[in-house]
C-alpha positions as CSV (number, residue, x, y, z in Angstrom):
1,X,14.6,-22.1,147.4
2,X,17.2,-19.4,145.9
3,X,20.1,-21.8,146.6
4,X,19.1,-24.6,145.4
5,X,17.9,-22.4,142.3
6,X,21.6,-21.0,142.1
7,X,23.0,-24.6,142.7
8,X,21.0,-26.0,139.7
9,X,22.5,-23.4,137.4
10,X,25.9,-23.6,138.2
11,X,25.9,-27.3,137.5
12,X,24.1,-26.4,134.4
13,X,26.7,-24.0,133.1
14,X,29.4,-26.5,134.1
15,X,27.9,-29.1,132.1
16,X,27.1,-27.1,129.2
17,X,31.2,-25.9,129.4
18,X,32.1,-22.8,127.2
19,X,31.1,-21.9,123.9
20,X,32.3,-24.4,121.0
21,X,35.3,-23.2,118.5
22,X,34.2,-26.2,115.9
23,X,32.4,-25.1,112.7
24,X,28.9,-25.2,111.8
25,X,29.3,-28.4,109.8
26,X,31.5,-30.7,112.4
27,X,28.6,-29.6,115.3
28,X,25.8,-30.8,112.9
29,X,27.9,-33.9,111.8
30,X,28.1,-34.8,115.7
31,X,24.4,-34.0,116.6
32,X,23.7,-36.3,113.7
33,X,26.0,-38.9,114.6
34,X,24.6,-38.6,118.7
35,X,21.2,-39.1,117.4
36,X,22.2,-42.2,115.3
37,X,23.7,-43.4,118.6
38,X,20.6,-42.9,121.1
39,X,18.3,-44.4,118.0
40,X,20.7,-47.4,118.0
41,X,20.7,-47.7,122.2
42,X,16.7,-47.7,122.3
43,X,16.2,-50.2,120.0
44,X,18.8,-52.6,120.6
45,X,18.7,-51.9,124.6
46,X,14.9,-51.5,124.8
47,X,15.0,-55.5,123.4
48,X,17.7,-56.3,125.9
49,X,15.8,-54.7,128.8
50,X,12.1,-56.5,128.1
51,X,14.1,-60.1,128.1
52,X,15.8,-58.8,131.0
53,X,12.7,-57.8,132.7
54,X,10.6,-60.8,131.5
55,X,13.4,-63.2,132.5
56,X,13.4,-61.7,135.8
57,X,9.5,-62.2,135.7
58,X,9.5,-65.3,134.9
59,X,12.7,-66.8,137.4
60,X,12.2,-65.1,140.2
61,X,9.4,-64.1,143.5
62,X,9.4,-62.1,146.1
63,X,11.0,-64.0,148.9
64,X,8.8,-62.5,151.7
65,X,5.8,-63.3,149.4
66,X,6.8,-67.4,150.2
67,X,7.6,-66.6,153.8
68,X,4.3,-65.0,154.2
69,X,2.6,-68.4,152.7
70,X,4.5,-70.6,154.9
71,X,3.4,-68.9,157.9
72,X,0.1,-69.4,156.9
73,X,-0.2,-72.7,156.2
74,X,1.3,-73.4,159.5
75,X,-1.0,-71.5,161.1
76,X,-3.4,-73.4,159.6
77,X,-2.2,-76.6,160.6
78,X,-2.1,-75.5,164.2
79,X,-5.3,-73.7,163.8
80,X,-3.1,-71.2,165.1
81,X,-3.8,-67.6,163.6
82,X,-1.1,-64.4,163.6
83,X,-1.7,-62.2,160.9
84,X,0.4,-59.2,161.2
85,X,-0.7,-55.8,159.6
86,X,1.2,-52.5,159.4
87,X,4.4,-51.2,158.8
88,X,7.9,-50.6,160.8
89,X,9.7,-47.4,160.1
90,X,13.7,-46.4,161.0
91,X,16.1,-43.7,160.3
92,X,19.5,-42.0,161.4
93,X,22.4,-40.2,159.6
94,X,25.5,-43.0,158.9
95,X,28.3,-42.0,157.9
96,X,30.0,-38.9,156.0
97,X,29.9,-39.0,152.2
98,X,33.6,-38.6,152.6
99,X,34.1,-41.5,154.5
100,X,31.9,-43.6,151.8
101,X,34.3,-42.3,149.3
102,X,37.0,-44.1,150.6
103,X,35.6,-47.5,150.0
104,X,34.2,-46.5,146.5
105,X,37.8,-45.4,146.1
106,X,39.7,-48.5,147.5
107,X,37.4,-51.3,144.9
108,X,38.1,-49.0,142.2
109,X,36.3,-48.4,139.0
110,X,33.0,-46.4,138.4
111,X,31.7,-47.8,142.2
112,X,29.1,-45.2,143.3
113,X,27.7,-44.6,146.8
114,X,24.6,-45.7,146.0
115,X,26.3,-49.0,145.2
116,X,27.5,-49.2,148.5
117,X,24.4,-48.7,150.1
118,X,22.3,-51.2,147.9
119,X,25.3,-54.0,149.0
120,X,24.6,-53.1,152.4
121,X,20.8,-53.4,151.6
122,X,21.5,-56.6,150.1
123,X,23.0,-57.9,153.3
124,X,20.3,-56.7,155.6
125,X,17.4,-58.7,153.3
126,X,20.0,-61.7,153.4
127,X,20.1,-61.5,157.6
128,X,16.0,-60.8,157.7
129,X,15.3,-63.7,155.4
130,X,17.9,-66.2,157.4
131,X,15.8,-64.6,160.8
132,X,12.7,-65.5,158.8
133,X,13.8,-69.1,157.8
134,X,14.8,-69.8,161.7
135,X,11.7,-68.7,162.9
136,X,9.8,-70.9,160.8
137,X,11.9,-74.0,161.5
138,X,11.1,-73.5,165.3
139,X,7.2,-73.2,165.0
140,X,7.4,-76.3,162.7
141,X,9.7,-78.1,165.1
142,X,7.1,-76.9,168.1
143,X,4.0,-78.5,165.7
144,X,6.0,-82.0,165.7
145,X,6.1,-81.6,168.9
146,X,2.7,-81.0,169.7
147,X,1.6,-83.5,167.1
148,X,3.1,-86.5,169.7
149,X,4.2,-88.8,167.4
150,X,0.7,-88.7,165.1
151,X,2.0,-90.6,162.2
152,X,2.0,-87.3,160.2
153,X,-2.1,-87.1,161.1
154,X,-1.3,-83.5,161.1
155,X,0.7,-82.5,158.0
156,X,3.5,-79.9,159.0
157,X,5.0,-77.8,156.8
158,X,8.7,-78.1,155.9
159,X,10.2,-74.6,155.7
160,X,13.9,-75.6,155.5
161,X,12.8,-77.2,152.1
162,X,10.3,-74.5,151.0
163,X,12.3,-71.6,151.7
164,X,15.8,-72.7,150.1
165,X,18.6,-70.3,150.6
166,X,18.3,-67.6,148.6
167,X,22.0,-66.9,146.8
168,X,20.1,-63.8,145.0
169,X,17.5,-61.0,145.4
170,X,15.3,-58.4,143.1
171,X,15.9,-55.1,143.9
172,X,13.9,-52.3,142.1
173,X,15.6,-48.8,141.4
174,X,13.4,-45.8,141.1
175,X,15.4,-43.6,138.6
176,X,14.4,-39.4,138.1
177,X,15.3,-38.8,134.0
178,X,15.8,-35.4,134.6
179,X,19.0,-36.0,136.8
180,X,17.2,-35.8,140.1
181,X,16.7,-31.8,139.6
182,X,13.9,-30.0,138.2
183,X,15.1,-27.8,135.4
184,X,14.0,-23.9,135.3
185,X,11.0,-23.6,133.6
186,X,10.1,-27.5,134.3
187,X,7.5,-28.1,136.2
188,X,8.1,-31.2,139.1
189,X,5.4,-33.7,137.3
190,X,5.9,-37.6,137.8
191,X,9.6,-37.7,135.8
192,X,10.3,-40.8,137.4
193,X,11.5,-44.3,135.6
194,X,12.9,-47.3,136.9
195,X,14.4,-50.6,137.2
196,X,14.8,-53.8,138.8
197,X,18.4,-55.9,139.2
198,X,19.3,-59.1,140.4
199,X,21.7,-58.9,143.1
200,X,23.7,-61.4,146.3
201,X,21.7,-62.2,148.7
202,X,22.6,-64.8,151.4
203,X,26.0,-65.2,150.7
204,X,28.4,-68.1,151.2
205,X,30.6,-68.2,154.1
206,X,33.7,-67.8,152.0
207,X,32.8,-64.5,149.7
208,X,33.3,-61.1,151.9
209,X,31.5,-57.6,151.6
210,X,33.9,-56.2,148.8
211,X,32.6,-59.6,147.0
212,X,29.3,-58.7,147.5
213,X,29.7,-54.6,146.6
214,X,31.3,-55.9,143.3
215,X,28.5,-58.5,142.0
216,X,25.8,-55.6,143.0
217,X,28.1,-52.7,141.5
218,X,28.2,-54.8,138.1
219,X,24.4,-55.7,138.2
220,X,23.3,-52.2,138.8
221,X,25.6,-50.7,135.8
222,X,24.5,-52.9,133.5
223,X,20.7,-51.8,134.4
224,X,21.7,-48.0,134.7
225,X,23.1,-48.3,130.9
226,X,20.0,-50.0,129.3
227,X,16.9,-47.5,128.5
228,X,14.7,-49.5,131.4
229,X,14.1,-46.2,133.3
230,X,12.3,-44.7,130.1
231,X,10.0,-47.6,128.6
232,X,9.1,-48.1,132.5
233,X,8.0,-44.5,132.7
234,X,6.1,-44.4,129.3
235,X,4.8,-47.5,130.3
236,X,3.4,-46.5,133.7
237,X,2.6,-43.2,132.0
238,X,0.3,-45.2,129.5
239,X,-1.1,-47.8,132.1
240,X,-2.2,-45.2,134.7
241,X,-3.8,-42.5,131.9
242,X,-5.8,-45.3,130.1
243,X,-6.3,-48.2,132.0
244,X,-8.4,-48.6,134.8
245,X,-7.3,-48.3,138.1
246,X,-7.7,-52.2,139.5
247,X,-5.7,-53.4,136.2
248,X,-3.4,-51.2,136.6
249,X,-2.4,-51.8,140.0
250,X,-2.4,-55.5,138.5
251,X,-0.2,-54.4,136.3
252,X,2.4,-53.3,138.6
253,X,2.3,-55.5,141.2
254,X,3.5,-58.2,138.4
255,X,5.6,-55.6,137.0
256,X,8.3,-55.5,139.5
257,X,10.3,-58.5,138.3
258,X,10.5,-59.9,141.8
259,X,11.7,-57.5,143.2
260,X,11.0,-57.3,147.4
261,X,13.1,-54.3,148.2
262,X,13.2,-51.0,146.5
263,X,15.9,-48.5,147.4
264,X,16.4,-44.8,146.0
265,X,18.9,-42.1,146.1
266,X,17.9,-38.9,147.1
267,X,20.9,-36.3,146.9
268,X,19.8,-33.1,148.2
269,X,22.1,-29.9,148.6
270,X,25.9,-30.6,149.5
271,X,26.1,-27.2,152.3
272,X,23.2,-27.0,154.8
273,X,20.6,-25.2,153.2
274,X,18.6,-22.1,155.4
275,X,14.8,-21.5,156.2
276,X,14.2,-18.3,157.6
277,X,17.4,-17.7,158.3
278,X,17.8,-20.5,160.2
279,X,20.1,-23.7,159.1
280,X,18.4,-27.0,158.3
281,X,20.1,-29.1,160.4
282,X,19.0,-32.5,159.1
283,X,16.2,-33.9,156.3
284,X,14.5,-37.3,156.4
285,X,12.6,-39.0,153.2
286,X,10.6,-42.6,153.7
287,X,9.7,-44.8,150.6
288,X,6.1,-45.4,149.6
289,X,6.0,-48.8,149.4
290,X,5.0,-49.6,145.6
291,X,2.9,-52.8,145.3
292,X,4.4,-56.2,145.7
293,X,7.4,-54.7,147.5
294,X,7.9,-55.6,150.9
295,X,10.9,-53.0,152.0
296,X,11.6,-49.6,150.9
297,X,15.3,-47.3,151.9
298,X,15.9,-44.2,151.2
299,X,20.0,-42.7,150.9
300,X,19.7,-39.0,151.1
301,X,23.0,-37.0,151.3
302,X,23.0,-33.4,152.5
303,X,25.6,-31.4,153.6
304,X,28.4,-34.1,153.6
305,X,25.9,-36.6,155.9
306,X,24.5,-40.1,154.3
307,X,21.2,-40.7,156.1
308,X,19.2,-43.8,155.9
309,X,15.5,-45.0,155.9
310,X,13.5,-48.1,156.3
311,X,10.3,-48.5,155.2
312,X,8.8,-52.1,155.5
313,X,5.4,-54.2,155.6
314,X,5.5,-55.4,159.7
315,X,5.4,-58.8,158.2
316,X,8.4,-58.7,156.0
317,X,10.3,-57.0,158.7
318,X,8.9,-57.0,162.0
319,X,11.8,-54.8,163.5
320,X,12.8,-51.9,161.4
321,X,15.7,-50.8,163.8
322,X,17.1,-54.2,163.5
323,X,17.4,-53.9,159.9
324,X,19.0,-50.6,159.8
325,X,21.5,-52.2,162.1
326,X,22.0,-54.8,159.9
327,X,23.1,-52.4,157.0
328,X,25.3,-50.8,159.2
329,X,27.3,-53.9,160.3
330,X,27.8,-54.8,156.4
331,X,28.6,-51.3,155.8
332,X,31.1,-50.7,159.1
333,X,32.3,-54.3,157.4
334,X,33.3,-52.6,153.8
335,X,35.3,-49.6,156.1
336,X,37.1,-52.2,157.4
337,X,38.7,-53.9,153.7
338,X,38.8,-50.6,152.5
339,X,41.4,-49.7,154.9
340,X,43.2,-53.1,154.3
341,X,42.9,-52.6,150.2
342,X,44.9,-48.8,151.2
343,X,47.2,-50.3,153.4
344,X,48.4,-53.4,151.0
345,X,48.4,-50.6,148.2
346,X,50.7,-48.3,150.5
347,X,53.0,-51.1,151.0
């Protein structure tokens, strides 16, 4: 607890920087002309973020929400019943921050490694939907089958048609407005906003992971700038101290904009950290799923290590580990046209 105490105040003090050597009147003349600026950003940007949020409403569903409906109907059809309950949970440590540098540094720009682990999210929901869609076009293909011929006495459901390919995605991006630390003399309370993007999902065959790591990079930005994080924590804030429970969790569940995957960033202390004078070797976080969203992933980063969790409805994504692989293929992927970007630019 005393280091990460000491941590929080040394970024404090370099933040705050040394004393000022302007006069009175230029420091009141730019505190005035900051707080025009914020008033300006919430008004304009608060507009910008409720179309944004209510276009994303209104345009898009969760993905696993229409799988999970065309299961059923088959199963209907068939008479056949398979309802899957639970969830599926994975983990491990995947690469050095270092080495996740060097692909935020070969794209260029203000490319963050939470970027880089959303486009590899991105990819993973794009492979489980494409598992999902095949799936689905076998135990239709097995009821035509069984059917014999029946002039369509049976109707089957067509899932090529009702699960189109999906060129985009919702994610939703829990956001702490203090910074992700607790200032001293702040108690921990429920400081947390958030916000929900539209980002690739099944790509085409031609567009490559740095493709993909760009569209999500210039997605998330534009949400990260926009005051989304604080109306959706006022919001909450209000919904949940006034309104009653059931309505609220209504509230929610259509709140999310889409969304069926939710990831958040969780940096914890850069050098291993000690209880009882023992080292922490390792920590491990896992998402409580929100309503209406399918897959949760935690990135933590401590002491120079990136480590990844899964949290998921069994449904969504029967095989957790499979996932995490997934995101470690498109991630092993971006390594790869890093190292050709640096080469080309060495040449």
């Amino acid at each position: 607890a005393e280091e990460l105490r000491q941590q929080v105040v040394q970024e404090l003090e370099r933040r705050r920087g040394g004393k000022s050597k302007k006069s009175f009147l230029v420091r009141w003349l730019q505190k005035l002309l900051k707080a025009l600026q914020i008033a300006i950003w919430l008004c304009v940007g608060s507009i910008q973020a409720l179309g944004h949020q209510m276009i994303l409403s209104l345009s898009s569903s969760n993905p696993f929400e229409k799988i999970r409906a065309i299961q059923q109907q088959i199963s209907k059809d068939t008479s056949e019943t398979e309802e899957v309950f639970g969830r599926t949970l994975s983990w491990c440590d995947a690469a050095r921050v270092e080495d996740i540098k060097e692909i935020t540094n070969a794209i260029g720009g203000k490319v963050t490694l939470n970027d880089v682990m959303v486009s590899c999210v991105s990819y993973a929901v794009a492979k489980q939907i494409e598992y999902h869609r095949t799936k689905l076009m076998e135990q239709q293909q097995q009821q035509q089958d069984g059917n014999g011929g029946n002039n369509g006495s049976t109707r089957a459901s067509q899932p090529k048609n009702a699960l189109p390919l999906q060129k985009s995605i919702n994610v939703a991006i829990p956001v702490h407005l203090g910074g992700g630390v607790v200032l001293p003399g702040k108690s921990i309370g429920n400081n947390i906003g958030a916000f929900v993007a539209k980002i690739p999902g099944e790509r085409q065959q031609h567009d490559t992971a740095m493709d993909r790591l760009q569209e999500v990079h210039k997605s998330l930005y534009y949400c990260k700038r926009s005051p989304a994080p604080l109306i959706s924590h006022y919001v909450a804030k209000f919904c949940s101290t006034w309104l009653p429970t059931s309505i609220t969790q209504r509230l929610f569940e259509n709140a999310n904009g889409g969304a069926c995957v939710a990831v958040s960033n969780s940096r914890a202390s850069p050098t291993k950290l000690h209880l009882g004078g023992r080292p922490i070797e390792s920590t491990s976080a896992f998402f409580p799923l929100p309503p209406g969203i399918s897959i949760g992933v935690i990135v933590q980063t401590y002491a120079g290590i990136c480590s990844l969790s899964v949290t998921a409805e069994k449904d969504a994504v029967p095989d957790a580990d499979q996932f995490l692989q997934w995101m470690l293929e498109e991630y092993q992927e971006l390594c790869q046209q890093a190292q050709e970007i640096k080469q080309e630019d060495t040449k």
